[in-house]
C-alpha positions as CSV (number, residue, x, y, z in Angstrom):
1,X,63.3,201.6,146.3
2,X,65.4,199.1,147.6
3,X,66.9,199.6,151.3
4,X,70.6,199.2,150.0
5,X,70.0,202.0,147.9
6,X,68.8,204.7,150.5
7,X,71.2,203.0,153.3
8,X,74.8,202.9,153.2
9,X,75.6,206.5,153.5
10,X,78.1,208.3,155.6
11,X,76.7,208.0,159.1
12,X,77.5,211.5,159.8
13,X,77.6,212.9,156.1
14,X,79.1,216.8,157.0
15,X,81.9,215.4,159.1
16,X,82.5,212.2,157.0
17,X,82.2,214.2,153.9
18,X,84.5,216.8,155.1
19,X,87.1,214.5,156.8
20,X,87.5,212.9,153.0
21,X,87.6,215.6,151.4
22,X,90.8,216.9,153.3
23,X,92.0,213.5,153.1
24,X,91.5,213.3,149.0
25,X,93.4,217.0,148.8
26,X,95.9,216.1,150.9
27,X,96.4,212.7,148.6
28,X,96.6,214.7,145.4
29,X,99.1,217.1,147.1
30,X,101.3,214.4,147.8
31,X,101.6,211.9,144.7
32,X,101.7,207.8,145.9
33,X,101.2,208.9,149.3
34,X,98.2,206.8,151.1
35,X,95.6,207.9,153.8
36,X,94.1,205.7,155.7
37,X,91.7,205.7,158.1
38,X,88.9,207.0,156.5
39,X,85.7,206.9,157.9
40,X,83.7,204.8,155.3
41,X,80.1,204.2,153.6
42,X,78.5,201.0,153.0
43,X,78.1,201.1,149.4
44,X,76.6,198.1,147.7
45,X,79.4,195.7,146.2
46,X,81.5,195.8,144.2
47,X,81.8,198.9,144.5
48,X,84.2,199.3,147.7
49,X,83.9,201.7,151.1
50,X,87.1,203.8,149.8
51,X,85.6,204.1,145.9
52,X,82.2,205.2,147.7
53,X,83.9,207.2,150.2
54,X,85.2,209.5,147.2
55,X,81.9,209.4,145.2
56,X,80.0,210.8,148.3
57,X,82.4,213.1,149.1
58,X,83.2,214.6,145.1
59,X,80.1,213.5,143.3
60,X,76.4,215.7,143.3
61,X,74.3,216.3,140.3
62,X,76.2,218.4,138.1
63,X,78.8,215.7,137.7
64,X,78.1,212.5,135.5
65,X,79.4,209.5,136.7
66,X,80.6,206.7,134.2
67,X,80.6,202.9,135.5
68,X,82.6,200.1,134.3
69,X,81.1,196.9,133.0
70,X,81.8,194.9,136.4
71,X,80.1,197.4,138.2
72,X,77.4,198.3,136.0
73,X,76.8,194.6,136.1
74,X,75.3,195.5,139.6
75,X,72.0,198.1,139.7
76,X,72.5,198.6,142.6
77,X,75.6,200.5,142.5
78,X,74.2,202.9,140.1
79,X,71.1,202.9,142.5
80,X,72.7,203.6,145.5
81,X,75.4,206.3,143.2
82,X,72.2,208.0,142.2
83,X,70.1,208.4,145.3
84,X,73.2,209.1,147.5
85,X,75.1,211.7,145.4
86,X,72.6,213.0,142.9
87,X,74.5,212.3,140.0
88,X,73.6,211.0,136.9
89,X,75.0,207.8,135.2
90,X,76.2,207.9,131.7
91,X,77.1,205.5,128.9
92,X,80.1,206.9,127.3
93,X,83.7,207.9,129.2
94,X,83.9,211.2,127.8
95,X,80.8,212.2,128.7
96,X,81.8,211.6,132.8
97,X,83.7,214.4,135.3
98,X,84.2,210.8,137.6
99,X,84.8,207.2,136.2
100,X,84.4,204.4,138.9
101,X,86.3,201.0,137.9
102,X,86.5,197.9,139.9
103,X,88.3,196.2,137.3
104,X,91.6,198.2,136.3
105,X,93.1,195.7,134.2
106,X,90.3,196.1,131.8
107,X,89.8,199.4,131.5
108,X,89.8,201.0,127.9
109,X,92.8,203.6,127.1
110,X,92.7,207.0,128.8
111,X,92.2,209.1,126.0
112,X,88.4,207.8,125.8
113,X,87.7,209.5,128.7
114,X,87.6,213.6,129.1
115,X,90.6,215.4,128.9
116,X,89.2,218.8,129.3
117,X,90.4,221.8,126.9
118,X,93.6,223.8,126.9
119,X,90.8,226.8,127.8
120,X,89.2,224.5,130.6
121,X,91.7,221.7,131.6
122,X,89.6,221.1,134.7
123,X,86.7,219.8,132.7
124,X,88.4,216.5,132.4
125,X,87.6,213.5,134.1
126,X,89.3,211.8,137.7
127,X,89.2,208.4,136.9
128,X,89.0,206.1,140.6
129,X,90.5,202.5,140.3
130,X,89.8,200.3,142.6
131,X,92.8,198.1,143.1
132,X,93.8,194.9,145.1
133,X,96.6,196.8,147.0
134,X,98.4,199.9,147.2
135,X,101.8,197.8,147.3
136,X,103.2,194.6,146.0
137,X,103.4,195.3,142.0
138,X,105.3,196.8,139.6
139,X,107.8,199.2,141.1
140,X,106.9,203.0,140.0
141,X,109.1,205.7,140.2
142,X,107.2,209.2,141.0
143,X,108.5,212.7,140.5
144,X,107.4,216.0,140.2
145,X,105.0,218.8,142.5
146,X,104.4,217.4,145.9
147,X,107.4,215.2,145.8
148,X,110.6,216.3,147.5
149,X,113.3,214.0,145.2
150,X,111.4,210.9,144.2
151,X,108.9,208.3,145.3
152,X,108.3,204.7,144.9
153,X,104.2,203.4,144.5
154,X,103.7,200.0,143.4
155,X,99.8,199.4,143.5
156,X,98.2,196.3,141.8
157,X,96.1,195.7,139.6
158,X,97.0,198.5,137.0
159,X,95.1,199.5,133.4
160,X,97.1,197.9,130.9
161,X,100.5,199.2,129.5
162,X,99.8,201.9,132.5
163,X,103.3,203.6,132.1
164,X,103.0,204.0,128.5
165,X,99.7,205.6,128.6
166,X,100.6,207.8,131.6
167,X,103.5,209.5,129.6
168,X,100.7,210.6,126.9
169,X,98.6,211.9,129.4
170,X,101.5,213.6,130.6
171,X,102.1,215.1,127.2
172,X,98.8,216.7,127.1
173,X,99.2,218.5,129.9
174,X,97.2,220.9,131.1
175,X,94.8,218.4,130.1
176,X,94.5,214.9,130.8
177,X,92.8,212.8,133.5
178,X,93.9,211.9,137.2
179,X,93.8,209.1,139.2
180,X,92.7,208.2,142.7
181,X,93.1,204.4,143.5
182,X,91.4,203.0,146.7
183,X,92.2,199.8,148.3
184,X,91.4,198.3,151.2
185,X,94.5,199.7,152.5
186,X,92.9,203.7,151.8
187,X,93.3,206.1,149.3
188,X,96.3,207.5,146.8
189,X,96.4,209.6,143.9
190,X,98.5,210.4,141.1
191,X,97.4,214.1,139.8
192,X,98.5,214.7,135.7
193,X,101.4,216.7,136.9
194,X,103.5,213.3,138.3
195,X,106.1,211.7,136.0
196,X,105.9,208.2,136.5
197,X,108.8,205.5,135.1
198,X,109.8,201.9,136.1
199,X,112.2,201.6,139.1
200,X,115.6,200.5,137.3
């Protein structure tokens, strides 16, 4: 087994772990709000510190992780995913609780991925974008739980025709996915629940 693939952990995995877990709700809580500061893994590129931070933190065995093509590209991302969290690797979105994507722009259409039941709604899947930045694109407008008024988030790269498809996954709620992006810049998420627009 290669020494990237057993290496690279958190270097103190309960406190790490637990410091990004809080980190993660508190992201969720609070829609296009980023953390920062995180203390990070060394994951194998391209998958990034922030992207591995979540999948140590929220992956083990009983959920499957699916891998886009740019980082399935690299074994030893699934490698290191695998011996680190336990988890297995699948080929198809629907079959995955966690998606991992380091190219956004490319990513097929949310509904191919899990969207859980109206019975189960948390058996769908988080998907975690890894983007350039958390700022500097398109403008979004954010409203809804965890947001006094409104909110502004302007993260690049984005999945294709992004506000379009997040108003049908908004539709289906209670199911549908959620996102948490990771940048260089830390973490943000944007739970099913947010109503997103473009700033006028």
């Amino acid at each position: 087994m290669e020494a990237q693939t057993i290496e690279g952990g958190f270097a103190e995995p309960v406190f790490d772990a637990q410091a990004a877990f809080r980190a993660l709700m508190d992201v969720m809580a609070r829609p296009g709000t980023a953390m920062r500061d995180l203390r990070l893994p060394r994951p194998p590129a391209p998958l990034t510190p922030e992207a591995g931070a979540v999948a140590l933190t929220l992956c083990d065995a009983d959920t499957p992780i699916w891998l886009d093509a740019m980082l399935r590209e690299e074994k030893q991302v699934a490698g290191w995913l695998g011996f680190q969290t336990g988890a297995p690797i699948v080929r198809e979105p629907t079959e995955a609780h966690f998606a991992f994507v380091a190219d956004p722009a490319n990513l097929p259409a949310f509904e191919n991925f899990a969207q859980g039941s109206q019975e189960y709604p948390d058996r769908s899947a988080t998907l975690v974008l890894q983007v350039e930045s958390l700022a500097g694109g398109e403008a979004l407008r954010l409203e809804g739980p965890g947001i006094e008024k409104t909110a502004t988030f302007a993260p690049r790269p984005l999945p294709r025709h992004f506000v379009e498809q997040w108003a049908q996954n908004r539709a289906r709620f209670p199911r549908g996915i959620d996102l948490i992006l990771v940048s260089r810049e830390g973490i943000a998420a944007l739970p099913r629940t947010t109503k997103i627009s473009k700033e006028a």
